[in-house]
C-alpha positions as CSV (number, residue, x, y, z in Angstrom):
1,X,140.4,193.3,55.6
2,X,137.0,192.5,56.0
3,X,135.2,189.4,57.0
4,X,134.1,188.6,53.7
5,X,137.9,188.7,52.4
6,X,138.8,186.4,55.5
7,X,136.4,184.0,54.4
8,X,137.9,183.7,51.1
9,X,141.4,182.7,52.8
10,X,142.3,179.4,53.6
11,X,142.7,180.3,57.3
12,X,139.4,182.5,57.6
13,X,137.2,179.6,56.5
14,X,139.3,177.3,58.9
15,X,138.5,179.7,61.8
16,X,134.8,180.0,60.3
17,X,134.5,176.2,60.8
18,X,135.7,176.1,63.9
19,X,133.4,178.8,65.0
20,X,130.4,176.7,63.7
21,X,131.6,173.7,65.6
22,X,131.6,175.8,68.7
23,X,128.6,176.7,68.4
24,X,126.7,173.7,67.5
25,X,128.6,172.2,70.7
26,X,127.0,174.9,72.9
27,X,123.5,174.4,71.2
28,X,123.8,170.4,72.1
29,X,124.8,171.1,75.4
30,X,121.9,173.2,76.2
31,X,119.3,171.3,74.5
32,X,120.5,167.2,75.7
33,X,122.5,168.1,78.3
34,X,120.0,168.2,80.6
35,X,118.7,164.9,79.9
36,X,122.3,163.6,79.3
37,X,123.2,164.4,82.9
38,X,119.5,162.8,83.8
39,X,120.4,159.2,82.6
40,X,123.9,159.2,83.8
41,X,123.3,156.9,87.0
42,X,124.3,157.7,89.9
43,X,124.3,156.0,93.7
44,X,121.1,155.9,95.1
45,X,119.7,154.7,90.8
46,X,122.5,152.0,90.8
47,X,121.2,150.8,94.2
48,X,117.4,150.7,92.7
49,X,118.5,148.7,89.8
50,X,120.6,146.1,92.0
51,X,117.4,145.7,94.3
52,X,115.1,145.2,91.1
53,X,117.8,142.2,89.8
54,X,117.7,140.8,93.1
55,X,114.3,141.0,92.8
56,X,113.5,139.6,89.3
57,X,116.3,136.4,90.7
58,X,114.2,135.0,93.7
59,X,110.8,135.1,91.6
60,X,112.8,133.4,88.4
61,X,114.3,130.9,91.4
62,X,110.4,130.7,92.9
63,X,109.1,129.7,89.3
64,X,112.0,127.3,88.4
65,X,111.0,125.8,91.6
66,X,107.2,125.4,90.8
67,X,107.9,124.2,87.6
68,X,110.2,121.5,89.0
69,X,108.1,120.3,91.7
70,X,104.9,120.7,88.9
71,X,107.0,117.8,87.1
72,X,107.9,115.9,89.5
73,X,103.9,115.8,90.6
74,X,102.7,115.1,87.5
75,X,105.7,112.0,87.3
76,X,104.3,110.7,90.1
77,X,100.5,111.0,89.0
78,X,101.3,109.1,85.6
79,X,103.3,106.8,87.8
80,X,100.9,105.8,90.1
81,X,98.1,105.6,87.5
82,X,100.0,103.2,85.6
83,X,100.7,101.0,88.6
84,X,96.8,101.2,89.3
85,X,94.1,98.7,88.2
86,X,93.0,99.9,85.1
87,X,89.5,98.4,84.3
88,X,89.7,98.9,80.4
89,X,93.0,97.2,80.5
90,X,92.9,94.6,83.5
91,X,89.5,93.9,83.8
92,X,85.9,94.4,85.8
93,X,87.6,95.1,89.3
94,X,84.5,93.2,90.8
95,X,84.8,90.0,88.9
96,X,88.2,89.8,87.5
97,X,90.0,90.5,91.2
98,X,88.3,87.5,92.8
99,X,89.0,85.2,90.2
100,X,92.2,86.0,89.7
101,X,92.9,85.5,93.5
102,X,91.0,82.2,93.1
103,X,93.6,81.0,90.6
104,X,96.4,82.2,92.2
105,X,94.9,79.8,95.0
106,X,94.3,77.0,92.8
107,X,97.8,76.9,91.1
108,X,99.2,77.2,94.7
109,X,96.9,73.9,95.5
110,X,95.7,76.1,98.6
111,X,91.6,75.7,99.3
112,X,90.6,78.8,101.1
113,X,87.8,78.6,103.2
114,X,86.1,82.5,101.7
115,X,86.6,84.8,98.8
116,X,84.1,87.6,99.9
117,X,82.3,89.8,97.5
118,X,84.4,93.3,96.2
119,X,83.9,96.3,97.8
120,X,84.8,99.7,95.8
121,X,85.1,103.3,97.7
122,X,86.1,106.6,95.7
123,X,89.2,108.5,96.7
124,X,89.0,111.6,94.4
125,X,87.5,111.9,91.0
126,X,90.2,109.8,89.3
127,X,91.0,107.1,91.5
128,X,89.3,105.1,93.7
129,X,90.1,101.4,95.8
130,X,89.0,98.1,95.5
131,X,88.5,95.5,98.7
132,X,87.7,91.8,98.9
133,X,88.2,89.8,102.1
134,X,89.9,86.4,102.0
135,X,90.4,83.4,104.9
136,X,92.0,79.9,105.0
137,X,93.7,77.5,107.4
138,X,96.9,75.7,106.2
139,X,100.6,74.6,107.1
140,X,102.8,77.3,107.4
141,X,104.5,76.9,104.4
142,X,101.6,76.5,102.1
143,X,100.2,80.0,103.6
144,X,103.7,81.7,103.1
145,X,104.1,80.7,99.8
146,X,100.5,81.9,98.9
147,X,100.4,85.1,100.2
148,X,104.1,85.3,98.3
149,X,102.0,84.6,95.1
150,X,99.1,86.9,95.9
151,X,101.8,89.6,96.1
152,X,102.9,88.9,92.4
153,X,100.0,89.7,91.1
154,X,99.7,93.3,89.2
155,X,98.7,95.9,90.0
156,X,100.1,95.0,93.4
157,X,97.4,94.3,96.1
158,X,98.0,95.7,99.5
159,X,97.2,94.2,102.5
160,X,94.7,96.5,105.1
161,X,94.7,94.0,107.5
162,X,96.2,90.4,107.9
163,X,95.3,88.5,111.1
164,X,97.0,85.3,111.6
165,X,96.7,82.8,114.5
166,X,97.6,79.0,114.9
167,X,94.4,76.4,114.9
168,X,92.5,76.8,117.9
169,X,92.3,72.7,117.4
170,X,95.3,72.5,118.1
171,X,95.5,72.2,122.2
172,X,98.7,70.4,124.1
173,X,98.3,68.3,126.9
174,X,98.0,69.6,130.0
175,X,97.6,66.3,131.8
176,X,95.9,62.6,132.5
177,X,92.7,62.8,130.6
178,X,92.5,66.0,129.1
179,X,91.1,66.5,126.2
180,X,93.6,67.0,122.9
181,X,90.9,67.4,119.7
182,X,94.4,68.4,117.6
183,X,95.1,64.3,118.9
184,X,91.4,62.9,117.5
185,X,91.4,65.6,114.6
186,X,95.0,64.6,114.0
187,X,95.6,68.4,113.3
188,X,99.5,69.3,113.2
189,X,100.5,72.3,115.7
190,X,101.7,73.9,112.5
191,X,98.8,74.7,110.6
192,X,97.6,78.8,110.7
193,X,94.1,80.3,110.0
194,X,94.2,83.9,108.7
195,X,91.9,86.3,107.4
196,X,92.0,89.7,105.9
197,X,91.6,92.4,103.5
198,X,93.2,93.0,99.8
199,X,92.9,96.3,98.5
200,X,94.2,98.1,95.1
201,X,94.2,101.1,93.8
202,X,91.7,101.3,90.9
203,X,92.4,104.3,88.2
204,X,89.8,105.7,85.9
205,X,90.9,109.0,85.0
206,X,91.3,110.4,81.6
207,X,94.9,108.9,80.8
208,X,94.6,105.5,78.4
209,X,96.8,102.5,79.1
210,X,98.5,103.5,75.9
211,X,99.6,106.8,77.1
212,X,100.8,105.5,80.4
213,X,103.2,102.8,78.2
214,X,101.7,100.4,80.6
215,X,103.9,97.4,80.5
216,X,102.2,94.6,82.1
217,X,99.8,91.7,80.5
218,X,96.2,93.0,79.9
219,X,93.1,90.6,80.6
220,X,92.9,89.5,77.7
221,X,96.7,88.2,77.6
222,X,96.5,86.8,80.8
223,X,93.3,84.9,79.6
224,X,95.0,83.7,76.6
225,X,98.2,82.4,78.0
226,X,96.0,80.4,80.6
227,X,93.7,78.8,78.5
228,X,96.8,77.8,76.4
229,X,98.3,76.1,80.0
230,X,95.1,74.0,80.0
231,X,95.5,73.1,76.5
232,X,98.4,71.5,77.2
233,X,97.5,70.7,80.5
234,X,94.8,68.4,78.5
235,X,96.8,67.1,75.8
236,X,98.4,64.3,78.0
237,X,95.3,63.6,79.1
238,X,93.8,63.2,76.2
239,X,96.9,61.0,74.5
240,X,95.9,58.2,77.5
241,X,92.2,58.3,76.1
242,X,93.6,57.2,72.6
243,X,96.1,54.8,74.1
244,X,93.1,52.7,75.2
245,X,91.3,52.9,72.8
């Protein structure tokens, strides 16, 4: 029998197939096997790759970290802007911060003796500091209680320096004769002078008070709920007028 009677059999075309399938097995293997064998990995590529993931883990860790402490900076930038003195929102730093201290005084019933001039210095490109020197005498209370109010106000002012002594008129007796001015002056051993220095922190960058979501009165608020105190502040006033009439 010859081979093309076997392949007319059912069993010579079987063995024909598997032939073929042989073959075509040995043709793959020595065409891909090569790079087959290539990309299987072995010890030294797996130990590559695990030093590259270690790798690519501290740099993501190193950028999470940036990013985190990028956030937390610019938190703290919006938040101490907004806790500035903004001049489009609180007012002219050189006229509105003395007379604001000047009414805190007033409504306190406390006379100091100086409101000095403001002084401004720049601390970087978006902030900079505003200064204004105050002194008085008064009991201890009455100077307590106003420096208590001074700290209300907002933005919050910070003292640089606060000097206080009692009245230097104020001089016990030290025997027959001597001289007691606190006696003549009739000055109580309780009064105190003190002087210093306010200071805020002034903010004109390019942030508005909108997009800080600034919470506090602006000027013109704080303007309009005092002139409405003296309104009715004068009303009573103004009812005795009419009585005697």
């Amino acid at each position: 029998m010859n081979i093309r009677e076997a392949l007319k059999t059912r069993k010579g075309q079987l063995i024909a197939v598997c032939i073929m399938l042989l073959l075509s097995q040995v043709f793959l293997f020595f065409t891909l096997g090569k790079s087959f064998l290539k990309n299987i990995p072995n010890a030294e590529k797996i130990a590559r790759i695990e030093k590259e993931i270690a790798r690519q883990k501290t740099e993501y860790a190193k950028f999470t970290g940036e990013r985190r402490s990028m956030s937390k900076t610019k938190s703290l930038y919006r938040d101490l802007a907004a806790h500035s003195w903004i001049q489009s929102h609180d007012g002219s730093v050189e006229t509105t911060l003395r007379r604001r201290i000047g009414d805190i005084a007033a409504a306190q019933q406390f006379r100091l003796n100086n409101i000095g001039a403001v002084r401004t210095g720049r601390v970087n490109n978006e902030f900079f500091y505003a200064e204004i020197d105050i002194n008085g005498s008064g009991e201890i209370s009455d100077v307590i209680n106003l420096l208590a109010a001074l700290r209300k106000i907002e933005p919050v002012l910070n003292w640089r320096r606060l000097d206080m002594r009692p009245d230097y008129r104020y001089r016990p007796n030290t025997g027959v004769g001597s001289a007691n001015l606190a006696n003549r002056l009739e000055v109580p051993p309780t009064r105190l002078n003190f002087h210093g220095a306010l200071r805020v922190l002034c903010y004109d960058g390019p942030l508005t008070p909108k997009a800080l979501e600034i919470t506090r009165p602006s000027l013109f608020e704080l303007d309009r709920a005092a002139a409405a105190k003296m309104r009715q502040i004068a009303k009573p006033a103004t009812a005795v007028k009419e009585e005697k009439k």
